[in-house]
C-alpha positions, -999 to 999 in steps of 0.1 A, spaced: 0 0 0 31 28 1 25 33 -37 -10 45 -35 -2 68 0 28 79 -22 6 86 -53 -22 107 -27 2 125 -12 18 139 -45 -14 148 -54 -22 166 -19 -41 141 -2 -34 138 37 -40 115 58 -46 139 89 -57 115 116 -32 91 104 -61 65 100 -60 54 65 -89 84 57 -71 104 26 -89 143 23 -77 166 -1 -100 204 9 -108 207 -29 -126 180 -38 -159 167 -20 -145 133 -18 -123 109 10 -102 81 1 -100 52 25 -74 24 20 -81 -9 31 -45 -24 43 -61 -61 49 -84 -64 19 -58 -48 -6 -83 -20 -19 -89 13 -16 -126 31 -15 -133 68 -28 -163 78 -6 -186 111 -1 -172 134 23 -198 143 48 -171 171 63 -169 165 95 -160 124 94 -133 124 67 -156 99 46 -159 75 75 -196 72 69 -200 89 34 -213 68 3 -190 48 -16 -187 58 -49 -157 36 -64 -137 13 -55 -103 5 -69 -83 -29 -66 -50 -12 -83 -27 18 -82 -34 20 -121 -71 23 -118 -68 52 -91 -45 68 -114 -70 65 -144 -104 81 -122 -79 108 -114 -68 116 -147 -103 110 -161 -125 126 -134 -100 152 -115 -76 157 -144 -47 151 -123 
């Protein structure tokens, strides 16, 4: 999992409780990572929970496929 915490954190997504919950102020989204079931879930931000309880909206099973929403979706 250090590839896709590198990958967030070049695009300026922190990990601010230092709980897996990625939040980046400009975008409406959280990104969890799963350590144990090798996946990571892009989920509403409700603000105040870091996406802890948001909606899931995708979930990605490779660094690849994170890379492609973001290019596709955030045009990172």
């Amino acid at each position: 999992m250090e590839h896709y915490e590198a990958f967030l954190r070049s695009k300026n997504w922190l990990d601010i409780d230092l709980d897996s919950r990625y939040i980046n102020v400009n975008h409406p989204y959280s990104i969890l990572i799963s350590e144990d079931e090798g996946q990571i879930t892009l989920r509403g931000n409700t603000g105040f929970d870091n996406g802890q309880n948001g909606d899931e909206i995708f979930t990605f099973n490779s660094l690849k496929e994170l890379q492609e929403w973001f290019e596709n979706n955030i045009g990172e």
